[in-house]
TIFIDREN-732924 format. One record per residue (C-alpha): y, x, z; residue in three letters. Coordinates in steps of 0.2 Angstrom, whole numbers, padded with zeros to 4 digits, always signed. Example, Ala and Ser with C-alpha at 12.3 -4.5 7.8 and 13.67 -1.06 7.14 Angstrom:
<sites>
-0022+0062+0039ALA
-0005+0068+0036SER
</sites>
This chain:
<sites>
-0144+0068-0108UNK
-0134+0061-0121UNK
-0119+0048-0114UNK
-0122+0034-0103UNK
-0120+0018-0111UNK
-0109+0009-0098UNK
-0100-0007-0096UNK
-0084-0009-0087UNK
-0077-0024-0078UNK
-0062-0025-0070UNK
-0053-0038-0057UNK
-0038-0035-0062UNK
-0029-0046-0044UNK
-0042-0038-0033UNK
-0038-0020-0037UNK
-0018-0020-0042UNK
-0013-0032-0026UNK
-0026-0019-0014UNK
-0015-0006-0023UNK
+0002-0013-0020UNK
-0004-0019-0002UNK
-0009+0000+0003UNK
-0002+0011-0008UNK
+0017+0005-0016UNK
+0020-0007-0030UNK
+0023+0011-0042UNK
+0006+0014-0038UNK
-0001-0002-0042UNK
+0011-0002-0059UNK
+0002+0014-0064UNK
-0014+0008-0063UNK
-0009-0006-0076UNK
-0007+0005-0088UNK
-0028+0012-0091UNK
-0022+0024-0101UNK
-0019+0034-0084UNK
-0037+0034-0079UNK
-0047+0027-0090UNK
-0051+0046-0098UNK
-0055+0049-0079UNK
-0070+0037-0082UNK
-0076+0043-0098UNK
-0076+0062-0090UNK
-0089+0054-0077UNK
-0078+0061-0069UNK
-0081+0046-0054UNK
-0100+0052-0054UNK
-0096+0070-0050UNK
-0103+0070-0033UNK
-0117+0060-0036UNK
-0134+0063-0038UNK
-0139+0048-0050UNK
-0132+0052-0067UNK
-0117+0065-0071UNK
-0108+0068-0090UNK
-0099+0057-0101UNK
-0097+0041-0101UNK
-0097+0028-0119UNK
-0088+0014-0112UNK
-0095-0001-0122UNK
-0089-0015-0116UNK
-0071-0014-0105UNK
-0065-0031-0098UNK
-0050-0035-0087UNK
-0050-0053-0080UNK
-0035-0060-0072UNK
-0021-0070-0068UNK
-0012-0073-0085UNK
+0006-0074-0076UNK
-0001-0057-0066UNK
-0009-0047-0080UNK
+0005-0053-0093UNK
+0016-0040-0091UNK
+0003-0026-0096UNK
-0010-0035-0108UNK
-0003-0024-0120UNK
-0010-0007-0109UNK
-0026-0012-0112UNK
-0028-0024-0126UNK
-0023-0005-0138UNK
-0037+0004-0127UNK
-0050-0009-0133UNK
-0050-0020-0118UNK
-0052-0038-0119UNK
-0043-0048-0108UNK
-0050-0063-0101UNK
-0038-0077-0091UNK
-0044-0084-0077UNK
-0029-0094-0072UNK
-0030-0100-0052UNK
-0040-0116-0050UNK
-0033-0118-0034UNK
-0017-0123-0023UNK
-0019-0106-0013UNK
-0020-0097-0030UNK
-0039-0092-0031UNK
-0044-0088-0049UNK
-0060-0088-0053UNK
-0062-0070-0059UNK
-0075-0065-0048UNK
-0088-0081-0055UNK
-0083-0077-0074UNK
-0087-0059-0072UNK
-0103-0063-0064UNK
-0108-0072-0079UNK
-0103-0060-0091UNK
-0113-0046-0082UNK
-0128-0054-0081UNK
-0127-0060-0097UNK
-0124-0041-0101UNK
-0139-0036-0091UNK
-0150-0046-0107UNK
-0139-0037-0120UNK
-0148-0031-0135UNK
-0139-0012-0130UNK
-0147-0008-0114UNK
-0131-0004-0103UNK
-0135+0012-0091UNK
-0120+0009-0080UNK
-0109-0004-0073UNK
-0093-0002-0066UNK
-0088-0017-0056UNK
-0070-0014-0053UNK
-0067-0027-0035UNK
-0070-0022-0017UNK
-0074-0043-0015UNK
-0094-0043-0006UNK
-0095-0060-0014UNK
-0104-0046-0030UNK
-0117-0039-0016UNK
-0128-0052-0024UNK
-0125-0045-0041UNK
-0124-0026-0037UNK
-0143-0032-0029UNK
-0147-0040-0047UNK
-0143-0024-0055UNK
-0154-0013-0046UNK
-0167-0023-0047UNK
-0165-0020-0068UNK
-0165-0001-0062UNK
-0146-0001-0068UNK
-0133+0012-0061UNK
-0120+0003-0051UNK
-0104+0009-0048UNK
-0088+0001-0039UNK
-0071+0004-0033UNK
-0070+0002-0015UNK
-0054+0001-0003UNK
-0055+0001+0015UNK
-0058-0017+0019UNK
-0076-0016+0006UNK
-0092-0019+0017UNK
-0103-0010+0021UNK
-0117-0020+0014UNK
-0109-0019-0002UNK
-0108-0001-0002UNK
-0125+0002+0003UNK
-0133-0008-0014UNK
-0123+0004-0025UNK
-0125+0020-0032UNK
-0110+0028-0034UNK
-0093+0021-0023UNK
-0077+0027-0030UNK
-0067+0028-0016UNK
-0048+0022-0018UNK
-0040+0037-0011UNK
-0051+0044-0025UNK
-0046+0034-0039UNK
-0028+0031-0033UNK
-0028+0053-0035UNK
-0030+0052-0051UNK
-0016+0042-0057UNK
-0004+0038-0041UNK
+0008+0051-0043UNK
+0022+0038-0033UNK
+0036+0034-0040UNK
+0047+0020-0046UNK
+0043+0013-0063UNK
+0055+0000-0068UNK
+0050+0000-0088UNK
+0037-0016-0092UNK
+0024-0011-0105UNK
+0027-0027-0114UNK
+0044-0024-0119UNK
+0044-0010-0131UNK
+0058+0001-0125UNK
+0058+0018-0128UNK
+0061+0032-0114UNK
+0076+0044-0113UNK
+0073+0058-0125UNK
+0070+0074-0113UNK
+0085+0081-0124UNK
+0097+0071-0114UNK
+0093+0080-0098UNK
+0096+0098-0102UNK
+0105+0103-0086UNK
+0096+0091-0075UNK
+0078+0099-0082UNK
+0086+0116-0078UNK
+0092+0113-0059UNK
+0073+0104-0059UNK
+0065+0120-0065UNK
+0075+0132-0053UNK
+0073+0122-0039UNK
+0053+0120-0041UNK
+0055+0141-0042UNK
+0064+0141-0028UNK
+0053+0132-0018UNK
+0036+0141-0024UNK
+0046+0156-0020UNK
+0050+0154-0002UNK
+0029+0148+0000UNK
+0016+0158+0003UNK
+0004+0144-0004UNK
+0004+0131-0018UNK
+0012+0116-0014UNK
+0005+0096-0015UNK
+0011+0089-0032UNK
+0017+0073-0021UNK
+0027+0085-0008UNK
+0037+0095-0024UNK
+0039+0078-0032UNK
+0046+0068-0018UNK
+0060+0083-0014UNK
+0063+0081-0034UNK
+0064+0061-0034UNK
+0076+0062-0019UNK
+0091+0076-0025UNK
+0092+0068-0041UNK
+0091+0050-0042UNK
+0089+0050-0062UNK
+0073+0058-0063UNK
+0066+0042-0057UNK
+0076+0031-0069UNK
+0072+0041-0083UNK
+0053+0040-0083UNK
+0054+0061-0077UNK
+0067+0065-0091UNK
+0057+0057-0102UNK
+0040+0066-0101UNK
+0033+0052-0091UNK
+0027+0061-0076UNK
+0030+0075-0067UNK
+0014+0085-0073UNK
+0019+0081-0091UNK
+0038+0086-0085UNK
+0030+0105-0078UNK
+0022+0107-0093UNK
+0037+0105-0104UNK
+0045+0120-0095UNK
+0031+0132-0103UNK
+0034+0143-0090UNK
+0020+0155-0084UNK
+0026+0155-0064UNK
+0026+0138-0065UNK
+0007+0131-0066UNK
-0001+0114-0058UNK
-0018+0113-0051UNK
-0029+0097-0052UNK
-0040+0102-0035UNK
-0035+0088-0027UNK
-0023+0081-0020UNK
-0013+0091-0033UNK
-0003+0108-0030UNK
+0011+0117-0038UNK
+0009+0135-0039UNK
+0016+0152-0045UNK
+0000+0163-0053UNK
+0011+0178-0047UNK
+0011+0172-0029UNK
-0002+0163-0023UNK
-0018+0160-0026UNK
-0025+0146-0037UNK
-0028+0132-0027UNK
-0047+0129-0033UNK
-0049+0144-0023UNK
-0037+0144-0009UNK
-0044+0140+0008UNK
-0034+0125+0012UNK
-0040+0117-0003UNK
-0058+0123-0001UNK
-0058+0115+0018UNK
-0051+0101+0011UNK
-0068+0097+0000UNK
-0080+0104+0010UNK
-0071+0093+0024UNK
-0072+0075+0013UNK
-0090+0082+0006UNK
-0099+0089+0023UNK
-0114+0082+0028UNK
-0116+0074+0045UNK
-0124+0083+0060UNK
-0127+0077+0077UNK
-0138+0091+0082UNK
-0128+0096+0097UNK
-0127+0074+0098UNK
-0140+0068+0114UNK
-0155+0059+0105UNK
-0150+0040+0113UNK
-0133+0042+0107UNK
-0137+0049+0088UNK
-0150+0035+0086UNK
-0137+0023+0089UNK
-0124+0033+0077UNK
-0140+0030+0063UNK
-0143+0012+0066UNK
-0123+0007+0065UNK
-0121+0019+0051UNK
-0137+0009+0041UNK
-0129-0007+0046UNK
-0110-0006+0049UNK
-0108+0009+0040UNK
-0100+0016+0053UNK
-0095+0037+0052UNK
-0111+0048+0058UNK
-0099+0058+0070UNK
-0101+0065+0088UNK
-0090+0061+0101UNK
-0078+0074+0099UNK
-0078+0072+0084UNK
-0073+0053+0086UNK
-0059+0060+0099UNK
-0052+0071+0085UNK
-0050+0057+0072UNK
-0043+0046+0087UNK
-0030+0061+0091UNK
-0028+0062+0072UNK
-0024+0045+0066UNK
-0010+0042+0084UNK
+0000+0055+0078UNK
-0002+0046+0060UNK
+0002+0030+0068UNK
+0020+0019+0065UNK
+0025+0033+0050UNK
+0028+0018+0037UNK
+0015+0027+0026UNK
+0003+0021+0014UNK
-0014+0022+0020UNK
-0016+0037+0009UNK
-0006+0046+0018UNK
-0012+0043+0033UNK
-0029+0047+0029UNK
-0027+0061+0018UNK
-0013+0070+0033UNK
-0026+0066+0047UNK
-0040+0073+0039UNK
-0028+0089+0038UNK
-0025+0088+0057UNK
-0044+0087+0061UNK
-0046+0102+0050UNK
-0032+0112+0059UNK
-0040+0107+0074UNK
-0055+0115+0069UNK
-0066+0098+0064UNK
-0073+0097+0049UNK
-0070+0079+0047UNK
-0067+0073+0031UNK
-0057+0058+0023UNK
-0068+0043+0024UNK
-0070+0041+0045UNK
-0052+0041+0046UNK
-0053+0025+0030UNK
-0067+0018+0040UNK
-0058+0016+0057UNK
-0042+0011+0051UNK
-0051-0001+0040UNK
-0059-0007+0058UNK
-0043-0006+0065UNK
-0035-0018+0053UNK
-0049-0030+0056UNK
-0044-0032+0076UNK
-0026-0036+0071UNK
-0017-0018+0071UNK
-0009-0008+0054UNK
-0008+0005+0061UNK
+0005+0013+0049UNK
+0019+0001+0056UNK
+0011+0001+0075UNK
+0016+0016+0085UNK
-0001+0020+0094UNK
-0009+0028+0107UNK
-0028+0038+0105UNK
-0036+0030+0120UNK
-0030+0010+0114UNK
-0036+0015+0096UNK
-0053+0021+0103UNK
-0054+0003+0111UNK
-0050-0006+0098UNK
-0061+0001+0086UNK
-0073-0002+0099UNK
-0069-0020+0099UNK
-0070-0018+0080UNK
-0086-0009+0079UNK
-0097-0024+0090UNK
-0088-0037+0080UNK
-0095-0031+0064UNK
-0115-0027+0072UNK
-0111-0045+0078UNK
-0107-0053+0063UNK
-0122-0042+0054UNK
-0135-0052+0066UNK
-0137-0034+0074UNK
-0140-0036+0092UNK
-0131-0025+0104UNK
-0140-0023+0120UNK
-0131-0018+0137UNK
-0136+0000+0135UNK
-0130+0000+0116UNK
-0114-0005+0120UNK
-0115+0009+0136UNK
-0120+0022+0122UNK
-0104+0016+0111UNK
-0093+0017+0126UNK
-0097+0035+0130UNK
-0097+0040+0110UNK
-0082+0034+0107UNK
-0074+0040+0124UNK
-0070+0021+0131UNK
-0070+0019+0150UNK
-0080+0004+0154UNK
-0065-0005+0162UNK
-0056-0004+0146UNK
-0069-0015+0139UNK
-0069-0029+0149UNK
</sites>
C-alpha cells in the first residue's frame, strides 16, 4: 500500500525524564536530538513486528510539547526537522505542565482533519491518554505508543502497536557523555586532529575481534573505547559523532557493525554475521516467542490468562517465573540501567536453557518498583523478589476491581514459587 499518513506527538518531559531516570542523562540527551531516530519512524521500522500495518511512514504532522526551560536547549533539533514546538510552561507549584491536555486536544482535533491520518504516534507512557487511545480506535485509527516499564497494562492493551523502550532506546542510545548543547552552534573537532588516537582505536577494536570467536555488543567495544581514552568522549568520537559513524570512517573490511540488535562489532573474516549467529538469533526468537503453557496444569494457566488480560502479567509457567527470579537476583545492586538489567537477564535465562524474552523481566521489575524496591541499587535475593512481585501482582488485580479469591491467590503462590508463610 502506499505510505501511512501518520501524525506524531511527543511529550517531550514524559519521555526524556523516563529516559534519564532509567537509562543515563547521555541517553536522554540523544534522544533530543530526532535526527537519531526519527528515520527509524519513517522506516516503520516501530511496526515491524506488528500485524496491523508495516512500510513507510509520511509523518504529517510532528509536535513536541514541553517545558520551555526543559526543551530550550534542543528546540533547534527539531524545529530544522519540521517539528513544531508547542510550550506548555508548568501551571503548577509542583511543576505539572499541561502537555498531556494540550495534546489531547490537538489529536482529536486531528482525528476531524480534512487528511485522514492512518496512524498516531502518542509519544508518553502517562494512562491519563487511555481514554484517548480508546477515541482512536473507535475512528478505526492505528495507535501506536512509547511505553517504559511503569506504562499500564490497560493502556497497552487499547493500542495496536507498543514501542517498547529498550526498543527505542536501541535505536539511538549508544551511552556516552555528550557535553555539546544543540543550541549553541559549536562545531565538533575535525577527525584530522585525532590521527594517532583514531589509529590506537582502530588496532585496538582489531585486537579485540581477533581474540573473539563471535561479534562483540556495540556497547561492550564502545565502553572499553570510552574508558582507555578519555578524549574519545570529549570529542564527540573524534568528531564522527558516534561510534558507528567513527567504524565506518576506518573503511576497513575486517571491521563491520551489524544492526541485529543490540548492536555487534565483527570481523567478516572471523566470525559470522550477527543476523545469522546463534546468539543473536536466540536473542529474537527469545523477546519474539510465543507463550506456551501446555506442560502449565489447567487451574494454574487459566489464572496466567486472566492476569495477563487484566494486569498484563507475563503468560509464563512456574519454572519459567523461577528462571527470571534467578535471572534478575544476579542483576540485582549492579548500578545499571534498567536496560541492562533486562537485556543481560534475558541472556542468563537463554543460557539457562529458557526462552524467556525481554519484556517479563520489564514487567517484574516494573512491579517490583511499585512495592518500593529498584532493584538495580538493591542487592536481592530470588525468593524475596518472588514475594514481592507477588505483593505486586495482587496490588494491581486489586486496584483493577479484579477480585482474587482464596484459591486465586493459592494458584499465584504455587506459580510464582512463594511459600504461603511468606505471604502473611
Amino acid at each position: 500500500m502506499d505510505r501511512v499518513k501518520a501524525a506524531l506527538f511527543i511529550d517531550f518531559d514524559n519521555v526524556f525524564l523516563s529516559l534519564k531516570k532509567d537509562y543515563s542523562d547521555a541517553v536522554a540527551k540523544r534522544f533530543a536530538n530526532p535526527s537519531r531516530w526519527l528515520p527509524w519512524l519513517e522506516r516503520g521500522e516501530h511496526a515491524a513486528e506488528s500485524e496491523t500495518v508495516s512500510g513507510g511512514r509520511s509523518l504529517l504532522i510532528r509536535r513536541c510539547y514541553g517545558s520551555p526551560d526543559l526543551v530550550r536547549p534542543f528546540r533547534a533539533y527539531f524545529t530544522r526537522l519540521g517539528f513544531q514546538v508547542v510550550d506548555c510552561p508548568p501551571l503548577t507549584k509542583s511543576g505539572k505542565n499541561s502537555a498531556d491536555i494540550v495534546m489531547t486536544l490537538d489529536i482529536a482535533d486531528a482525528i476531524e482533519h480534512t487528511t485522514r491520518f492512518d496512524e498516531f504516534l502518542i509519544f508518553s507512557s502517562d494512562a491519563d491518554f487511555t481514554p484517548v487511545a480508546l477515541r482512536l480506535r473507535a475512528h478505526d485509527r492505528i495507535t501506536s505508543i512509547l511505553a517504559n516499564q511503569q506504562t499500564a497494562a490497560a493502556f497497552r492493551s487499547c493500542c495496536d502497536i507498543v514501542i517498547d523502550m529498550d526498543e527505542f532506546e536501541a535505536v539511538f542510545g549508544e551511552t556516552r557523555e555528550q557535553n555539546a548543547t544543540p543550541a549553541n552552534g559549536t562545531p565538533q573537532s575535525s577527525q584530522d586532529d585525532f590521527g594517532e588516537v583514531r589509529t590506537q582505536v582502530k588496532a585496538e577494536i582489531r585486537r579485540a575481534l581477533a581474540e573473539s570467536n563471535a561479534a562483540l555488543p556495540l556497547t561492550e567495544v564502545a565502553k572499553r573505547i570510552r574508558e582507555r581514552w578519555s578524549v574519545v568522549g570529549e570529542s564527540e568520537w573524534l568528531g564522527a559523532g558516534g561510534f558507528k559513524k567513527l567504524l565506518l570512517t576506518f573503511e576497513d573490511h575486517h571491521l563491520r557493525f551489524s544492526s541485529v540488535p543490540p548492536g555487534f562489532v565483527y570481523d567478516p573474516a572471523r566470525h559470522a554475521e550477527p543476523a545469522d549467529s546463534g546468539d543473536a538469533h536466540t536473542a529474537r526468537s527469545a523477546d519474539h516467542a510465543s507463550p506456551n503453557l501446555a506442560d502449565v496444569p489447567e487451574p494454574l494457566a487459566d489464572l496466567v490468562g486472566r492476569l495477563y488480560e487484566v494486569v498484563g502479567l507475563p503468560r509464563l509457567g512456574p519454572d519459567q517465573y523461577q528462571v527470571v527470579f534467578e535471572a534478575l537476583a544476579g542483576q540485582s545492586g549492579r548500578q545499571s540501567t534498567l536496560g541492562d538489567i533486562t537485556k543481560n537477564a534475558r541472556d542468563h535465562a537463554i543460557d539457562a536453557g529458557a526462552s524467556v524474552g525481554r519484556q517479563p523481566f520489564a514487567f517484574v521489575t516494573r512491579a517490583l518498583h511499585l512495592v518500593g524496591l529498584a532493584i538495580s541499587e538493591t542487592p536481592t535475593a530470588p525468593d524475596q523478589i518472588a514475594r514481592l512481585f507477588r505483593r505486586s501482582v495482587e496490588q494491581q488485580a486489586h486496584d483493577a476491581q479484579l477480585e482474587m479469591e482464596a484459591d486465586d491467590l493459592r494458584l499465584l503462590d504455587e506459580l510464582l514459587g512463594v511459600t504461603a508463610s511468606a505471604t502473611e
